[in-house]
N, C-alpha and C positions, 0 to 999 in steps of 0.2 A: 404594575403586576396584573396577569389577568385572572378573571375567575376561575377558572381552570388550575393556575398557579396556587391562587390561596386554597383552594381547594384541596390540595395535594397538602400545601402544609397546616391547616385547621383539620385534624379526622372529624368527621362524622358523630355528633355524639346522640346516642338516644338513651336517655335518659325517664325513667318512668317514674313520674310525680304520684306521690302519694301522700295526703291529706290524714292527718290525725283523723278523723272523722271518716277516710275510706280504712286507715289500718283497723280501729276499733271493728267496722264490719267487717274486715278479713277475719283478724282474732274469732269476731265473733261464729265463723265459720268450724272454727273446734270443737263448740258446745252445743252439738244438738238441742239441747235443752232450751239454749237463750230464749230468752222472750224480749231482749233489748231494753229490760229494764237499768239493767246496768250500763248498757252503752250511751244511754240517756246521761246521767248521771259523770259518765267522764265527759261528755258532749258540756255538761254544766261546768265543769271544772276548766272546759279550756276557754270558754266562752269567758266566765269568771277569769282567765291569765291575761284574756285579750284585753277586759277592761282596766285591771290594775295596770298593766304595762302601759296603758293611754296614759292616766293619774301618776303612775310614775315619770314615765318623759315629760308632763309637764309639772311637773312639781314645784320647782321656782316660779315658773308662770306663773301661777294657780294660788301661790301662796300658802302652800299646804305643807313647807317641809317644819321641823320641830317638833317640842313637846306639847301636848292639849291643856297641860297641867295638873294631871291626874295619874294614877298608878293601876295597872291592871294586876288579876288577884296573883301574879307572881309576886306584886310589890316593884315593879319593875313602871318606868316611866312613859307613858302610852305616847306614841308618834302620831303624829296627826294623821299619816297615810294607815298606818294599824287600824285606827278604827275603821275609814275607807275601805281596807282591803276586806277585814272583819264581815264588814256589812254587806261589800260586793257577794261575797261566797256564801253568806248569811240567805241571802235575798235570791240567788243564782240558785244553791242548792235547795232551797225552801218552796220553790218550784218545780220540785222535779217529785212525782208521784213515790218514786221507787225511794225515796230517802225516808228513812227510819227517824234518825238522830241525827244532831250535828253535834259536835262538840268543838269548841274552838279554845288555845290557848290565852285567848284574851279574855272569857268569859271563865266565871266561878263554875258555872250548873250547866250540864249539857242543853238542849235546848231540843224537848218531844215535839216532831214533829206528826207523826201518826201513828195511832195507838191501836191495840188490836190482834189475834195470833187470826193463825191461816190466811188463805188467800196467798197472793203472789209471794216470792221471795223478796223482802225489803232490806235497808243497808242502811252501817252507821259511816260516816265520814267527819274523821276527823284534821285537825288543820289547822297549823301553825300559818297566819294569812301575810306578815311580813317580813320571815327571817332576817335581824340584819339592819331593820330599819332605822337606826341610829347613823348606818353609813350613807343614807338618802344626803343628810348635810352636808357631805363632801363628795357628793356624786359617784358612792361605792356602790357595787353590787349588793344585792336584797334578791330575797326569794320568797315562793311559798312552796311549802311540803305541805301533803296531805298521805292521808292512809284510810283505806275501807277496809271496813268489815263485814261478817253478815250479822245480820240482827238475831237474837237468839228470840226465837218463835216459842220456845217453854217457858217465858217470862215475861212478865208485864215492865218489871224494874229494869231502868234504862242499864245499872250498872252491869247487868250479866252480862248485856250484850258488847260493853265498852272495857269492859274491864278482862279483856281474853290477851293471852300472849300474842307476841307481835307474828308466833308463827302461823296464827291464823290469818292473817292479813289474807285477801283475796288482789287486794293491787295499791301499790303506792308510789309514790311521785316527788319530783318538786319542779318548781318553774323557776328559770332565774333571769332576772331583770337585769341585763348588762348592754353591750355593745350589741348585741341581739338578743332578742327573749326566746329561750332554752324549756322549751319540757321534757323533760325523762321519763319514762313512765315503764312502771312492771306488772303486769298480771299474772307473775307466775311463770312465765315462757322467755325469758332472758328480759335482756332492756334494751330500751328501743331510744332513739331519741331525734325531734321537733324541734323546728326553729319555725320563728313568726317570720312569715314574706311579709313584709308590710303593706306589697304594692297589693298584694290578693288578699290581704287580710285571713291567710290560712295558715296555721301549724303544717309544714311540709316534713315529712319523715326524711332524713339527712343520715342517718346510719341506723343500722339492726343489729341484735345480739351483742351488743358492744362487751368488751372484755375488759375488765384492770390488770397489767400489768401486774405479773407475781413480785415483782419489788422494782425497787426508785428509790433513791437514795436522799428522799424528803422528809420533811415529817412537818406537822400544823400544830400550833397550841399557842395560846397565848404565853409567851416566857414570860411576861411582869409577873405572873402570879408564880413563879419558879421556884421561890422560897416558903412558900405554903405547900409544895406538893409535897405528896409522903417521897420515901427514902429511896422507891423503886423506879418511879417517876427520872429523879433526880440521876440516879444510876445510868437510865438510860438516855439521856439527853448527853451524859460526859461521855456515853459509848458512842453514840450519834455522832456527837461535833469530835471524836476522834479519827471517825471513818469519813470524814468530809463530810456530812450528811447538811444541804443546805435546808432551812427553816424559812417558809412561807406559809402567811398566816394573813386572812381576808380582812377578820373579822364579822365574817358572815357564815355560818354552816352550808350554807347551800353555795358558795360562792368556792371555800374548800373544797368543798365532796366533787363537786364540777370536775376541778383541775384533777384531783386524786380522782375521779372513776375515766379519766380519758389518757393522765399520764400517769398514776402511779403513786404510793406514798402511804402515809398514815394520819390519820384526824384521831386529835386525842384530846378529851376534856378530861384532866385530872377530878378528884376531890381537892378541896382545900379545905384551911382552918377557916372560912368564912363560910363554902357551901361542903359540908361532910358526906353528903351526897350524890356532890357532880350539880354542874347547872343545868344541863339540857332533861328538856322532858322527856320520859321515856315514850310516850303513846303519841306527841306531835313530831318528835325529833327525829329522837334515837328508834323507834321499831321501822318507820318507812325508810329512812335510810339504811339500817341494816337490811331491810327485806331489798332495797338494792344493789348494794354492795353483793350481796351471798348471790344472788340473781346474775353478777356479771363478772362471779370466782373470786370474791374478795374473802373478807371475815370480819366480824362484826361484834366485838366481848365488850363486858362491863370492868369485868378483874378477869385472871386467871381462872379457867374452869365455870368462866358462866358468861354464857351466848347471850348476846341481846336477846334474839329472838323467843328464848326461852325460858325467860324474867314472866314471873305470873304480877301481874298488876295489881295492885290495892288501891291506888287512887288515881284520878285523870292526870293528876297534874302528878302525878310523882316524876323524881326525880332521878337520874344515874351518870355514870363514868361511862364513859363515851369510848372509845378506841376500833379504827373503824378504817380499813383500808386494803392497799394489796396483802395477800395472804403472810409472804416472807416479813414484811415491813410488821405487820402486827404482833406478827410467834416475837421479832425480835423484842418488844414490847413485854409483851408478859414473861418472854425468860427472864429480863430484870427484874420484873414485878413480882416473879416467884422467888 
């Protein structure tokens, strides 16, 4: 065949590469205002994605996969990669001027990093560093989410500034460690989403404004715990698997939310008789994933009649009921539940 020939049957493709690190300065083209303290700060976040995803690919190598032997303050069994990822994003954001507070779900007490009002705009970030990481031992998907805020400037105490509904979020995220490493990320302007090139070692932007599907005929939940849910739950699961509705479930939140914000579906963590609560946290989990989801036409409740995003917080680590997905696939959710 000649070049000419392939020619004719290969079109022409031009394609315009863009760099996590060139969209953040596009975005940042919106805000007069900027002063690039913030851009700094997700520039930290991805920097931090590039090294855990290193720590994760080699995890067997390395000898890192399992438990450390100790429980972090969920009471929950710490992974040897959790404290790693913990410390990467500990040590990543703890560099960066414009960071306020961290807060981590592996740690009890937020952790002040600069204290002081006026002066520039500062930020809390908060951050679940290994979603999932019990599936490291069988080679499953794990993530990290994160969520910022701004730091509340009329107060010295860390909790005002942490302790705000998830509608305040100014941008949140997750990265997820799979067959490519995945960042999504929202500032308010839809969602956009990054894959790691490996060869360039860059987050390349691979689609914008992404949308969910108003229904899919899926739904996520762990079923073993099916006879602990309350009655509404139950109601709807026998409506689900009436209507063919197939059940896929990761075991990892960010490894769900993935599949559900690109095809479609619903993520649902009941209450049970063991957590009356719900298990996921509200401030590392559930607010940046809902501020996702709403971000790219989804919906995002706790029960009937009450929005994630508009849950006032009492404590870091609290807790809630999760239900989280395409708009249709959610309503169907709570009509049982009412």
């Amino acid at each position: 065949m000649s070049a000419a020939e392939r020619d004719t049957q290969v079109p022409a493709r031009h394609t315009r590469f863009v760099t996590l690190q060139g969209h953040i300065l596009e975005q940042q083209t919106h805000y007069p205002e900027a002063s690039g303290t913030f851009s700094w700060i997700l520039s930290a976040l991805s920097i931090s994605a590039k090294m855990i995803a290193a720590h994760v690919r080699r995890a067997r190598l390395d000898d890192v996969l399992g438990s450390v032997g100790s429980e972090n303050v969920q009471g929950e069994q710490q992974q040897k990669l959790d404290v790693i990822a913990n410390e990467i994003l500990l040590r990543t954001l703890g560099g960066r001027d414009g960071v306020a507070i961290v807060a981590s779900e592996e740690n009890e007490e937020p952790v002040i990093l600069r204290t002081g009002l006026g002066g520039e705009q500062k930020y809390c970030v908060l951050f679940d560093p290994l979603d999932g990481s019990s599936n490291l031992d069988v080679c499953g998907g794990v993530g990290t989410i994160f969520s910022i805020l701004r730091q509340d400037r009329r107060s010295t105490r860390p909790e005002d500034s942490l302790l705000q509904p998830g509608a305040r979020q100014i941008a949140a995220g997750y990265v997820l460690y799979g067959p490519s490493t995945v960042f999504a990320l929202t500032i308010g302007r839809g969602v956009d989403l990054f894959v790691l090139d490996p060869m360039y070692g860059a987050f390349m932007r691979v689609e914008q404004n992404v949308r969910i599907p108003k229904a899919s005929k899926s739904y996520s939940l762990n079923e073993g715990n099916r006879l602990t849910f309350p009655e509404g739950y139950q109601r709807y699961l026998e409506w689900a698997q009436s209507q063919t509705y197939s059940s896929r479930y990761a075991g990892a939140m960010v490894a769900d939310m993935h599949r559900i914000l690109l095809k479609g579906g619903v993520f649902m963590y009941p209450p049970t008789k063991k957590a009356a609560n719900g298990k996921l946290r509200l401030m590392y989990e559930a607010n940046p994933m809902a501020m996702l989801v709403e971000q790219a036409g989804g919906k995002a409740f706790s029960a009937p009649g009450a929005r994630i995003l508009e849950i006032q917080p009492t404590d870091i680590h609290q807790r809630t009921p999760v239900i989280i997905g395409s708009s249709d696939e959610v309503d169907h959710v709570l009509r049982h539940l009412a």
